[in-house]
NUMARMAR-300496 format. One line per 4 residues: their letters; for each residue x, y, z of C-alpha. Coordinates in steps of 0.001 Angstrom, whole numbers. Layout:
REM NUMARMAR-300496
A = X:Y:Z | ...
END
This chain:
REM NUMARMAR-300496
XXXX = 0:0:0 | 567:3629:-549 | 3248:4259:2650 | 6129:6242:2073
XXXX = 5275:10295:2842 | 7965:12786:3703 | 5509:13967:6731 | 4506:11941:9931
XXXX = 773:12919:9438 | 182:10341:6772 | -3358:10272:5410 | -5464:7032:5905
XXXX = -6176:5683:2885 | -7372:1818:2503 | -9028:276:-1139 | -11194:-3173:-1169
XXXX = -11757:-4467:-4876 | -14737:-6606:-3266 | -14283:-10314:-5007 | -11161:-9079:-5842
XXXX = -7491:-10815:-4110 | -4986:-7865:-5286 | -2537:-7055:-2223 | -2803:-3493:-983
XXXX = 1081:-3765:-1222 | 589:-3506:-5001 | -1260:-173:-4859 | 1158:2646:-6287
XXXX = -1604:5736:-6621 | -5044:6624:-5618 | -6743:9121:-7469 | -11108:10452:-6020
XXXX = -12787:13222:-8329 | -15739:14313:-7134 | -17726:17391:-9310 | -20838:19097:-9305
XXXX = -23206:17897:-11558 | -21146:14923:-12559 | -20482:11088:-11582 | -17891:10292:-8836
XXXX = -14398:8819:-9978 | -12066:7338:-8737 | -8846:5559:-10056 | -6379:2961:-8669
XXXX = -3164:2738:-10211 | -1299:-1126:-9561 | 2339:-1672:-9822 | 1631:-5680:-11401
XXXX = -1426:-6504:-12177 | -2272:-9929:-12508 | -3867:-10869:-15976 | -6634:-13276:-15222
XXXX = -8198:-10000:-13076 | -7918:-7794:-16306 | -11529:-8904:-17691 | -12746:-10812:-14153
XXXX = -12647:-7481:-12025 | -14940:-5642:-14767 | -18200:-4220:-12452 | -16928:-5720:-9014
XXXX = -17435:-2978:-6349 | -15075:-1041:-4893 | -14652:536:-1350 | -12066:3316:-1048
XXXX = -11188:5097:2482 | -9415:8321:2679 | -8762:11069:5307 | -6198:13740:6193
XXXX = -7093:13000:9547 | -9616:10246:11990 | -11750:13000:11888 | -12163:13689:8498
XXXX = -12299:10019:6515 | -14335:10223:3499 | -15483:6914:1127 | -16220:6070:-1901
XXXX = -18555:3422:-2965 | -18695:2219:-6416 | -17997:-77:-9190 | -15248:-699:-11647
XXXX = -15922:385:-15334 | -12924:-170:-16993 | -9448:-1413:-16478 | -6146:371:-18608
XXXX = -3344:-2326:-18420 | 502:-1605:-19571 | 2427:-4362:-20548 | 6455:-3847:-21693
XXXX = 8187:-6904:-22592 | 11759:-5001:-22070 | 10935:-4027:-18266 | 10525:-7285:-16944
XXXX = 7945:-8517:-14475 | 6663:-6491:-11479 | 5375:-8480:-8731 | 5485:-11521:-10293
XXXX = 3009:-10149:-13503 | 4188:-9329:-16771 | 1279:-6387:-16366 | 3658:-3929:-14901
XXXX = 607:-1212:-14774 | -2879:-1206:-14401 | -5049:1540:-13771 | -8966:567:-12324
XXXX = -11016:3609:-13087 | -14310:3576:-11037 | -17804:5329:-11094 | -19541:6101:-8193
XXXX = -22624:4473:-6967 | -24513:6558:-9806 | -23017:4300:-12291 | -26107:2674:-12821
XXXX = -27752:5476:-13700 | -25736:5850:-16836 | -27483:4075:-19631 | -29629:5768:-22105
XXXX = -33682:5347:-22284 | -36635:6850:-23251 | -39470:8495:-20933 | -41966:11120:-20466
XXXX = -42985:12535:-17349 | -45934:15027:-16792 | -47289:17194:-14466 | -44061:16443:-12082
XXXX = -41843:18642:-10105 | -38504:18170:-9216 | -38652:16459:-5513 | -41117:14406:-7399
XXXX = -38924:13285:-10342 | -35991:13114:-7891 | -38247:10811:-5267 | -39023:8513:-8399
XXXX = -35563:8290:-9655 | -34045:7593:-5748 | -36670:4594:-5246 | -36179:3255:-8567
XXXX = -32074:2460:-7592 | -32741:2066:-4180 | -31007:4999:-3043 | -31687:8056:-660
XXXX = -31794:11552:-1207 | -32083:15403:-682 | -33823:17651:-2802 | -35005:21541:-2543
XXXX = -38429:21819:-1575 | -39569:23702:-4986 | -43289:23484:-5697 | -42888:24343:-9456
XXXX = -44554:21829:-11781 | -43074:20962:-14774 | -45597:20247:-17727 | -43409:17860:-19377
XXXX = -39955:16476:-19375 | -38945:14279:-22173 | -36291:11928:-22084 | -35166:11085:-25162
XXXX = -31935:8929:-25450 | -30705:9953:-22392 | -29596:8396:-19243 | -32002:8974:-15695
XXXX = -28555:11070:-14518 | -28774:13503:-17493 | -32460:14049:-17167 | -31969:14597:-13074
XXXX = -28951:17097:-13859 | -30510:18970:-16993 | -33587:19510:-14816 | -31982:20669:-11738
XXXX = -29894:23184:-13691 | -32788:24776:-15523 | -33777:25601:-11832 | -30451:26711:-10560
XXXX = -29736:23370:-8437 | -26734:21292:-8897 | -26445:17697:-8459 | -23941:15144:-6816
XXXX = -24758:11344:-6236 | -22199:9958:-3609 | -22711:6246:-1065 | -26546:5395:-2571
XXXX = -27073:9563:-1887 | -28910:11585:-4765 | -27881:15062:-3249 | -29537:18299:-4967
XXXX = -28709:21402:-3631 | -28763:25356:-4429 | -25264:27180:-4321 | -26885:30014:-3304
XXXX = -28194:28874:114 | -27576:27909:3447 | -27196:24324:2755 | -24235:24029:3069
XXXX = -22850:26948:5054 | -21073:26576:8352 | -20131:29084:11377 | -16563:28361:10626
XXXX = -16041:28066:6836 | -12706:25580:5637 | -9922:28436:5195 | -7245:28098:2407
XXXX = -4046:30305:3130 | -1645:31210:933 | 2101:30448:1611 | 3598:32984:4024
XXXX = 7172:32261:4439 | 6713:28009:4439 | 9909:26209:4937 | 8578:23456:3313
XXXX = 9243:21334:6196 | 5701:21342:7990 | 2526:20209:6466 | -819:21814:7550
XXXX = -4223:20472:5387 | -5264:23133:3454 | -2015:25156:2568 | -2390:26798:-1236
XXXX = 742:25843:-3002 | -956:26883:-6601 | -3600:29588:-7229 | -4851:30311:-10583
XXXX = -7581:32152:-11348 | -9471:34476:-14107 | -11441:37544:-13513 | -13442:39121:-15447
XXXX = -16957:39370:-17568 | -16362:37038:-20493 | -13331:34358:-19456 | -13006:30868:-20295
XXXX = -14958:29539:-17582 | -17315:31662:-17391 | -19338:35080:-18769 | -21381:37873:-16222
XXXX = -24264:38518:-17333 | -27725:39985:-16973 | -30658:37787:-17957 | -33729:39334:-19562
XXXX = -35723:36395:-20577 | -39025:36518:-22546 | -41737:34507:-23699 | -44898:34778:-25672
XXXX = -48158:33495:-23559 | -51114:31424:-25584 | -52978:35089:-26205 | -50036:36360:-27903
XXXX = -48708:38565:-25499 | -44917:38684:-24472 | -44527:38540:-20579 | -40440:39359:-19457
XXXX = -38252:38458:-16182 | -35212:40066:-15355 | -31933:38479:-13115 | -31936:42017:-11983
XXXX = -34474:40469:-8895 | -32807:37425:-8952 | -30828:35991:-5838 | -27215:36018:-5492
XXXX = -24879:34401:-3635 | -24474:36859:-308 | -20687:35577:-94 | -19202:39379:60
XXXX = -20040:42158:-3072 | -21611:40997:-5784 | -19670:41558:-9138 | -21628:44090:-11639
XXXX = -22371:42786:-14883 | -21584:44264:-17738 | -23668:42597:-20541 | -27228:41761:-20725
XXXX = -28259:38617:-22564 | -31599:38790:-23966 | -33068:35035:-24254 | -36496:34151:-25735
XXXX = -37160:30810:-24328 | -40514:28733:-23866 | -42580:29427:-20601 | -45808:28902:-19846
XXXX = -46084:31800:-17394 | -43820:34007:-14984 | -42891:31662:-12064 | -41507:29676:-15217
XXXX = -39946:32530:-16141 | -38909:33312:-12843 | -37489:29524:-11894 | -35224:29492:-15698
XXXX = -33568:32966:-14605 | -32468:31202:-11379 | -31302:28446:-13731 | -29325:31086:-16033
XXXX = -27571:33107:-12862 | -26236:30428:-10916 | -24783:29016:-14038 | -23123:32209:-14546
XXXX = -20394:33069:-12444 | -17841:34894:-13243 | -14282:34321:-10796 | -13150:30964:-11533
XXXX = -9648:29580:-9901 | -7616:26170:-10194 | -6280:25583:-6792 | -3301:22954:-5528
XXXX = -3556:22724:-1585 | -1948:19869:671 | -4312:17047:1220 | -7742:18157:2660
XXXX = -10559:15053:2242 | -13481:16800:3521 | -14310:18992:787 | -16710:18216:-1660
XXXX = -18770:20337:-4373 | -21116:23138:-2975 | -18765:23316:63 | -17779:26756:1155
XXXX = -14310:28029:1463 | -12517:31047:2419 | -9328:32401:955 | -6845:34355:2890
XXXX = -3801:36297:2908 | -3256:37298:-533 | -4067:40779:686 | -6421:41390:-2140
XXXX = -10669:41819:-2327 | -10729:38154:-3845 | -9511:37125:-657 | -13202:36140:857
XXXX = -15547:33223:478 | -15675:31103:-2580 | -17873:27975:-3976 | -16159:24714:-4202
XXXX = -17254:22782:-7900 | -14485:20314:-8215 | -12247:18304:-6003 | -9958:16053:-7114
XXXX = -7334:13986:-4355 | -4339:12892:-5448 | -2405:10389:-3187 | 850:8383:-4269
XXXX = 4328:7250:-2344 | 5614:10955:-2248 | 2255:13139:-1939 | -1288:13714:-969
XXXX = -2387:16750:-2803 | -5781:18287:-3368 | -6760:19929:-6742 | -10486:22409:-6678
XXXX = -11944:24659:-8846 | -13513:27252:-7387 | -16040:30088:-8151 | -17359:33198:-6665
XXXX = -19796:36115:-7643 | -18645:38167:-4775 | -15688:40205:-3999 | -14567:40505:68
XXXX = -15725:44203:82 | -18863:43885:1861 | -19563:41387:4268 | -21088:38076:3834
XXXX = -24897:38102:4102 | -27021:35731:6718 | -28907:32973:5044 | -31830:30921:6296
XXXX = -32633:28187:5650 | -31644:24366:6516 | -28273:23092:6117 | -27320:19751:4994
XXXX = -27773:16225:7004 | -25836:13417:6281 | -27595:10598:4979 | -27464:7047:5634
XXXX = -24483:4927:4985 | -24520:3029:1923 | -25388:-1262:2211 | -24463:-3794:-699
XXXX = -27241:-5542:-1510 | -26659:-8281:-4542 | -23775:-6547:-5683 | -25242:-3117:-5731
XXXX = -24962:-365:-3603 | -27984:869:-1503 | -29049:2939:730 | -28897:1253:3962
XXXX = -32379:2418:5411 | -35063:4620:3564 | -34029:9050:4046 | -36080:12066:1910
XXX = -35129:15772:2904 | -37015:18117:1368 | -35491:21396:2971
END
């Protein structure tokens, strides 16, 4: 196993292929991606691999540990997808395998949600549609309690996971799906706020001999209204009604994220979209300003395993107004014989030059743990929060 780090905090990291007889010793890198709006990942890198597991281990779940400390041990549940094998006559074997690399690449528990089908659901808001989809795969969940009813929503050739994201979006929700968990949340609230936010500082005069969770050793970031992750705008959606007359919202009432100033827009993008009346209206220009965000940064930080997508974070001590409170979208840990490195990408609509506003609201509960049942993950015991 992974056990050579150049500090005495070591994380704890443990993997279980589950019908699988791999030794741990044999385990050169660990990789757990976790993104909003996207499937959980995670990849296992073996020094020797033996062949006969190359097409045997193909959907066997997985069980990964990880933590920076006791306190702050994540897992991932999941199943294999696919297996990448290297094999190079010239180097010989390693550990007795003429596979000298393998890399087991993972999905999270909404794996099964991937393939592609056809459906039509009526009349149905989202806690509904996310109730029906969490039953159907056995799994628990958390959901916004948003009365708006959605006439229709086809699925056409798409998977259950693309219908549940490309819904929540239009609304301004984003989606993870983590442990038999079908989490929807809104960026913009309380959900997932805490009294004492995870703080990333910058590098004042580091040795490079200590190692404290949560240290930036990279920051880069863009700023301003159009960049390549993402544009500020001003929405100013219309529609016409059955009568012929054009009814108009504007994101100018639209909620932002209270995490400091907001940033002014610029632009303002006029969209003519189908709605069948103002709270439609209203819910789609949610959708369009919390996909809109316009400070984006790529972070490198020593290993923190806690943070996950919608998490809040503050940045300090680059003396500057984007020092302040920032959204988490991506996480990515990286642990191998030399490291344990986290990689985010954050966002922000806010600059630190006001302070952050109070939200209500209720924050997040943790769900129940995750059971195999058959050789597919479950929720252990039956959990709906509608907040």
């Amino acid at each position: 196993m992974i056990t050579r780090f150049p500090f005495q905090d070591d994380p704890i990291i443990t993997s279980n292929i589950i019908g699988g007889s791999i030794p741990d010793s044999q385990v050169a890198a660990i990789e757990l991606s976790y993104s909003e709006n996207k499937h959980d990942i995670a990849t296992i890198t073996y020094s020797g691999f033996p062949a006969s597991a190359v097409t045997a281990y193909r959907g066997l779940p997985v069980t990964i540990t990880l933590g920076n400390t006791t306190a702050n041990v994540i897992v991932f549940n999941g199943y294999i997808a696919y297996i990448e094998i290297g094999a190079y006559s010239r180097m010989g074997a390693v550990n007795d395998s003429l596979i000298q690399e393998a890399k087991v690449v993972c999905f999270g528990t909404s794996y099964e949600m991937k393939p592609p089908r056809s459906a039509v659901y009526k009349n149905i808001s989202l806690p509904k549609l996310v109730k029906k989809l969490a039953t159907k795969y056995n799994f628990s969940y958390s959901v916004p309690n948003n009365p708006y009813v959605f006439p229709v929503i086809e699925q056409s050739n798409k998977s259950d996971w693309e219908v549940l994201v490309d819904t929540a979006n239009k609304m301004g929700y984003y989606v993870t799906a983590s442990n038999a968990h079908l989490n929807v949340y809104d960026p913009f609230s309380n959900y997932y706020r805490t009294p004492q936010p995870v703080i990333l500082n910058s590098v004042e005069g580091d040795d490079g001999k200590s190692r404290v969770p949560g240290v930036i050793m990279e920051f880069k970031g863009t700023f301003g209204d159009i960049t390549p992750d993402g544009n500020n705008y001003d929405y100013l959606l219309k529609t016409l009604t059955t009568n012929g007359k054009t009814i108009q919202n504007s994101s100018n009432a639209s909620e932002y994220s209270g995490l400091g100033k907001q940033v002014p827009s610029r632009f303002v993008q006029e969209i003519t979209i189908q709605a069948n009346s103002i709270n439609a209206l209203k819910q789609l220009t949610n959708g369009y300003v919390k996909q809109s965000i316009p400070f984006h940064a790529d972070l490198v930080i020593s290993g923190m395993s806690n943070l996950r997508p919608g998490h809040i974070v503050k940045i300090e001590k680059y003396n500057s107004e984007f020092d302040g409170y920032w959204i988490v979208q991506d996480v990515k840990h990286l642990v191998n014989v030399e490291n344990y490195l986290t990689y985010l990408h954050i966002k922000t609509d806010s600059t630190n030059a006001t302070p952050v506003s109070v939200k209500q609201g209720k924050t997040f509960v943790s769900p129940p743990n995750p059971v195999l049942q058959n050789n597919l993950w479950a929720a252990e015991k039956e959990f709906e929060y509608v907040y």
